[in-house]
C-alpha positions as CSV (number, residue, x, y, z in Angstrom):
1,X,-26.4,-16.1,12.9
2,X,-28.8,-13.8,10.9
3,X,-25.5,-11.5,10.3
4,X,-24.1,-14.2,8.2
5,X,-24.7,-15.1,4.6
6,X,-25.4,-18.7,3.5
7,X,-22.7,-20.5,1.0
8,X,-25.5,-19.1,-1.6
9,X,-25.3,-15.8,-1.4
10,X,-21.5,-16.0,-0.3
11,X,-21.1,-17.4,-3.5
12,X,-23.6,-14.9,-5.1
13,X,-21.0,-11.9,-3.8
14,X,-18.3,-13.5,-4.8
15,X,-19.2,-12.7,-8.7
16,X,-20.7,-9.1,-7.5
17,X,-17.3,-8.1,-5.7
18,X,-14.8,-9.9,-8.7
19,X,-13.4,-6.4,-10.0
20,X,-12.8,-5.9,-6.3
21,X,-10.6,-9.3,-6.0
22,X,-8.8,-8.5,-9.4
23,X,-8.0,-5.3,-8.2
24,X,-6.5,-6.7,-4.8
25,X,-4.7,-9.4,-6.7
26,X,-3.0,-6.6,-8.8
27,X,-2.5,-4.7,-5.5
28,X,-0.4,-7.9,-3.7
29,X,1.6,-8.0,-7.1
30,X,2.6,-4.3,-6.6
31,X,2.9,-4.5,-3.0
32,X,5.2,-7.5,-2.9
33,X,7.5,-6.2,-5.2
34,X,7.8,-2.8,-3.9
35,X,7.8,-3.6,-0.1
36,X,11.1,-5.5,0.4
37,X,12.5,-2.5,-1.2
38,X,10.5,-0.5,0.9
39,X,11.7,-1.9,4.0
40,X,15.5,-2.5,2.7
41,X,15.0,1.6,2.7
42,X,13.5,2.0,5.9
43,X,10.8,4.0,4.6
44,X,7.8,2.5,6.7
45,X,7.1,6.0,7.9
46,X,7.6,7.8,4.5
47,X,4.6,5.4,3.6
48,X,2.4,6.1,6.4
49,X,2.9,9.7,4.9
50,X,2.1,9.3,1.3
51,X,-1.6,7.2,2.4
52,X,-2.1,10.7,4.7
53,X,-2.2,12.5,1.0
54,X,-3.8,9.9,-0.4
55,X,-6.5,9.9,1.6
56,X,-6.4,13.8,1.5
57,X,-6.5,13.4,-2.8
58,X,-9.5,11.3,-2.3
59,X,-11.1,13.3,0.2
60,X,-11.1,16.1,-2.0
61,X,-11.8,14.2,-5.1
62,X,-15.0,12.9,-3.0
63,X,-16.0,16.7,-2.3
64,X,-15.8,17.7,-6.1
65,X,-17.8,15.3,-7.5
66,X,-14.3,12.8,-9.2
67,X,-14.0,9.7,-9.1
68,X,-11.5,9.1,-6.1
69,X,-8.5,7.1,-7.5
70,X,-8.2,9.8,-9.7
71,X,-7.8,12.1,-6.6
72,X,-5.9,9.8,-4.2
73,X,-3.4,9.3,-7.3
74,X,-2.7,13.1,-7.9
75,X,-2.6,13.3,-3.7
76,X,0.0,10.4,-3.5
77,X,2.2,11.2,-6.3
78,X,2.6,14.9,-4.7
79,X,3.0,13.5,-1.1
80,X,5.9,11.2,-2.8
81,X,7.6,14.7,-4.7
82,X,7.6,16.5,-1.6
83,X,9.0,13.8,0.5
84,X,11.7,13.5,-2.0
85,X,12.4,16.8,-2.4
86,X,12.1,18.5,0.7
87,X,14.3,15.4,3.2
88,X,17.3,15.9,0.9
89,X,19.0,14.5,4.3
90,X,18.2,11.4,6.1
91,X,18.0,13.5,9.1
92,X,15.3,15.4,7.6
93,X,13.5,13.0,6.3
94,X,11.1,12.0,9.7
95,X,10.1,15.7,10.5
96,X,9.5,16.3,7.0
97,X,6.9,12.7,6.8
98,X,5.8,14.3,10.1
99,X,4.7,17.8,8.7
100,X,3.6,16.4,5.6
101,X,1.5,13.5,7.3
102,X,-0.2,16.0,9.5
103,X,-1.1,18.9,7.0
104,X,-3.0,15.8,4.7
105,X,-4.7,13.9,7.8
106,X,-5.9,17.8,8.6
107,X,-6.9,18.7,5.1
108,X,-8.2,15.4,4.2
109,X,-10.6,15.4,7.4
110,X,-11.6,19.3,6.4
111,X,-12.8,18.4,3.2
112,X,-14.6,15.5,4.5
113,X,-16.1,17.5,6.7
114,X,-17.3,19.8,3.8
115,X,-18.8,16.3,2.1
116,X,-22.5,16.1,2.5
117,X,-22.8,12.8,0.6
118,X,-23.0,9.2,2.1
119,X,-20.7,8.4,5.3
120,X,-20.3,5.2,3.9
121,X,-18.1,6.8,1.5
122,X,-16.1,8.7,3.9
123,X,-16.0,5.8,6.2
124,X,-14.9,3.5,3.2
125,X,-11.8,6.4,2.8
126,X,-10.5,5.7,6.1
127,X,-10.7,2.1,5.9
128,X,-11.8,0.2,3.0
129,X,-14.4,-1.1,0.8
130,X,-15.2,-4.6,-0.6
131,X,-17.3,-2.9,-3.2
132,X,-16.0,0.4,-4.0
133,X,-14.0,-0.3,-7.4
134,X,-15.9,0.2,-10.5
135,X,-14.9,-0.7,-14.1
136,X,-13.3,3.1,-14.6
137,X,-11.8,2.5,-11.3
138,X,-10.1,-1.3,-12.1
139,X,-8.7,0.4,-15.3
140,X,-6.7,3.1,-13.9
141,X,-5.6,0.6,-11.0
142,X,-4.1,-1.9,-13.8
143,X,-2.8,0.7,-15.7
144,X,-1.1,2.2,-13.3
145,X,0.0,-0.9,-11.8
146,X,1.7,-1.7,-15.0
147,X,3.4,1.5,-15.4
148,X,4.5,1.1,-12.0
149,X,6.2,-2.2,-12.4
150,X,7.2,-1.5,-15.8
151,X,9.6,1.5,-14.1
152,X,10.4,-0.6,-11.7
153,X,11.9,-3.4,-13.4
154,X,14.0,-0.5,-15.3
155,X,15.8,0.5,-12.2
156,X,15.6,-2.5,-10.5
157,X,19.3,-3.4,-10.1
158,X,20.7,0.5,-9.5
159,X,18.1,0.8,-7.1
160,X,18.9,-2.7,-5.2
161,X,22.2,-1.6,-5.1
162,X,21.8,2.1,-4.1
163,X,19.4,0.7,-0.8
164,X,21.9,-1.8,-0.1
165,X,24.6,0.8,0.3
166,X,23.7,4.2,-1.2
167,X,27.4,5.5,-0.1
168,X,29.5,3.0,-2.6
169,X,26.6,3.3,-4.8
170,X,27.0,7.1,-5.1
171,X,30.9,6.5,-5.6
172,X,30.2,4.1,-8.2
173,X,28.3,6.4,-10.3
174,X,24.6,5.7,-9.4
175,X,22.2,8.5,-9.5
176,X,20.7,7.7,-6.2
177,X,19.1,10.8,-5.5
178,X,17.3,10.5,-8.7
179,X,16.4,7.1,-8.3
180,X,15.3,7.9,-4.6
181,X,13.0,10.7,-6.1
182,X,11.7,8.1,-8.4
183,X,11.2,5.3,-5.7
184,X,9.1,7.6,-3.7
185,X,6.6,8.4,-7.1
186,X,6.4,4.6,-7.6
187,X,5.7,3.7,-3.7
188,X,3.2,6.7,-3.9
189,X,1.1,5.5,-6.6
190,X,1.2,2.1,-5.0
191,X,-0.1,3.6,-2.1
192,X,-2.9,5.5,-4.2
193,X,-4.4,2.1,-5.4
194,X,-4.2,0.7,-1.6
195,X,-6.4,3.5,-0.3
196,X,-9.8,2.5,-1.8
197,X,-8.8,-1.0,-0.5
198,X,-8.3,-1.3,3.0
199,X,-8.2,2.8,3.0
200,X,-5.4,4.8,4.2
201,X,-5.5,4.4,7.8
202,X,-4.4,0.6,7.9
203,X,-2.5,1.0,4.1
204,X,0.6,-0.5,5.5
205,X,-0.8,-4.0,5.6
206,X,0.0,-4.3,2.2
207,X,3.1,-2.1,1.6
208,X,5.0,-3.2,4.7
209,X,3.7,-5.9,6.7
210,X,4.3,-8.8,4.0
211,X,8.0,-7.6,3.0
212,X,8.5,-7.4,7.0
213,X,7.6,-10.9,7.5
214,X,9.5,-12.1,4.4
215,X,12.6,-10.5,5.2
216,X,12.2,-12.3,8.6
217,X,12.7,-15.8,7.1
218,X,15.0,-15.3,4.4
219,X,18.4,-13.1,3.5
220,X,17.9,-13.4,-0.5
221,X,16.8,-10.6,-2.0
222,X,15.3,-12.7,-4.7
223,X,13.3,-15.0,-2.6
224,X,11.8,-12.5,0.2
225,X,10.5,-10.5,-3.1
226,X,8.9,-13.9,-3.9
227,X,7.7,-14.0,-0.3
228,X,6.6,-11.3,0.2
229,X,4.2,-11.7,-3.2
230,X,3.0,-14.8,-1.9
231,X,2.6,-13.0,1.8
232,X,0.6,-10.1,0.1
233,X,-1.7,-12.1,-2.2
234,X,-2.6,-14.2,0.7
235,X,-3.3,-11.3,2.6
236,X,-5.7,-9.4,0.2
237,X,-7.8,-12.2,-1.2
238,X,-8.2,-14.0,1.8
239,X,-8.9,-11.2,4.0
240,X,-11.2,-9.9,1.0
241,X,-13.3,-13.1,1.2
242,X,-12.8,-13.7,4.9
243,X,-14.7,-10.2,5.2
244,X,-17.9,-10.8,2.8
245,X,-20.2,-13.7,5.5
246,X,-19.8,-11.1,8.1
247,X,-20.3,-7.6,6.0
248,X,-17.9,-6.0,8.3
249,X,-14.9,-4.3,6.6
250,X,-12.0,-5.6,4.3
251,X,-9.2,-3.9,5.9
252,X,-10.0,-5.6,8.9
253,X,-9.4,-8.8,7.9
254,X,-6.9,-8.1,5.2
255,X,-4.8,-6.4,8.2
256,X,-5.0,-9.6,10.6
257,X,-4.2,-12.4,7.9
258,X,-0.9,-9.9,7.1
259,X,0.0,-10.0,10.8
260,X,-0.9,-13.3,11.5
261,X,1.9,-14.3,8.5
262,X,4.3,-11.4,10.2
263,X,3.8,-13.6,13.3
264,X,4.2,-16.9,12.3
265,X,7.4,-15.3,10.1
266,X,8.6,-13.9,13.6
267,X,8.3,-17.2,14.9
268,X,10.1,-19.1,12.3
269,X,12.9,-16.8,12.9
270,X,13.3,-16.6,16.7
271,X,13.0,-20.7,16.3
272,X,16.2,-20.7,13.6
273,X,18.3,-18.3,15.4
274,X,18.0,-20.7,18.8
275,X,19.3,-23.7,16.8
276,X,22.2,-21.9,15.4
């Protein structure tokens, strides 16, 4: 098919897009090791929030004339305050994703509306771009990555142990609403680096889907962080190239190699829990 590209030129894209498959490999690494804390803390939703500003950071980084990470950072790190600040109760905490979610899909879509630049951009906001990470771009995305996980491994056990059972936790001492506060900022500028990705519409194929399907198949907290690594890598790279012979968009195929995993996870389990 004349859509297609021959092994040649496959191969010939391959080089052009490598900051774009370093920057996804970094991505599963951050993803992986956030997400089966991420779903541990049921905050799926709180996600889907943060990409909202994200997208809305980047959309209005787009308008101004920045480069986007930049903006979707700055929009993710706020989205993450406010969601930790403002659902002080677990009660609150859906209506307040809610409010927040649709004040940043609203803004976001204004200022791209105010954008007179290419769609391709806009479009590549929503879902995704194989090509849309530069050299300034990789940078901030590795160093932020490593501030992220450097954090991270600095709260890890409190924070295991205040998802696990924040109650207990809170008896014991723990600042879990400190460390929840923090969580969010870390999750957020995860979620800044998916956006350029597989953009913010489809940004929990990264953060969530591979920790889902990891959790599925084992009860270790160790080895579904392992999992879900493996899950996540497998996802980006191989949706990444799956998507260059075609041309069509990453997040497409990033998004069905992470379900597919979530399914075959799925069935793994149901299959166990029969025999037992």
């Amino acid at each position: 098919m004349e859509n297609f590209l021959d092994v040649g030129q496959t191969l010939d894209l391959l080089r052009y897009v490598q900051p774009m498959l370093i920057a996804g490999a970094v991505l599963g690494l951050v993803a992986g090791l956030l997400g089966p804390l991420v779903v541990t803390r049921k905050m799926a939703f709180a996600v889907h929030g943060t990409s909202e500003l994200a997208f809305t950071g980047g959309a209005a980084a787009l308008l101004v004339g920045i480069g986007v990470g930049y903006g979707a950072l700055a929009g993710s790190v706020l989205a993450a305050l406010l969601l930790g600040l403002l659902s002080r109760r677990d009660s609150d905490r859906d209506s307040v994703i809610g409010a927040i979610l649709a004040f940043g899909l609203g803004l976001g879509v204004l200022f791209l509306a105010l954008y007179k630049g290419r769609a391709a951009n806009k479009f590549g906001l929503l879902t995704g771009q194989v090509v849309s990470v530069g050299s300034t771009d990789l940078w901030l995305l590795i160093g932020s990555s490593v501030a992220v996980l450097a954090v991270l491994a600095f709260i890890y056990r409190p924070l295991h142990f205040a998802s696990v059972d924040a109650a207990v936790a809170t008896a014991r001492g723990v600042p879990v609403r400190t460390l929840s506060v923090v969580f969010a900022v870390l999750v957020g500028v995860a979620t800044a680096l998916s956006v350029q990705l597989v953009g913010a519409l489809l940004v929990l194929s990264l953060m969530i889907t591979p920790a889902a399907a990891a959790v599925r198949v084992t009860a270790s907290p160790v080895r579904a962080t392992v999992l879900a690594v493996v899950f996540a890598e497998v996802s980006v790279l191989g949706g990444m190239v799956l998507s260059l012979a075609p041309g069509m968009p990453v997040s497409a195929f990033v998004t069905a190699v992470s379900f597919l995993i979530y399914l075959v996870c799925r069935l793994m389990s149901g299959k166990r829990e029969r025999v037992q």
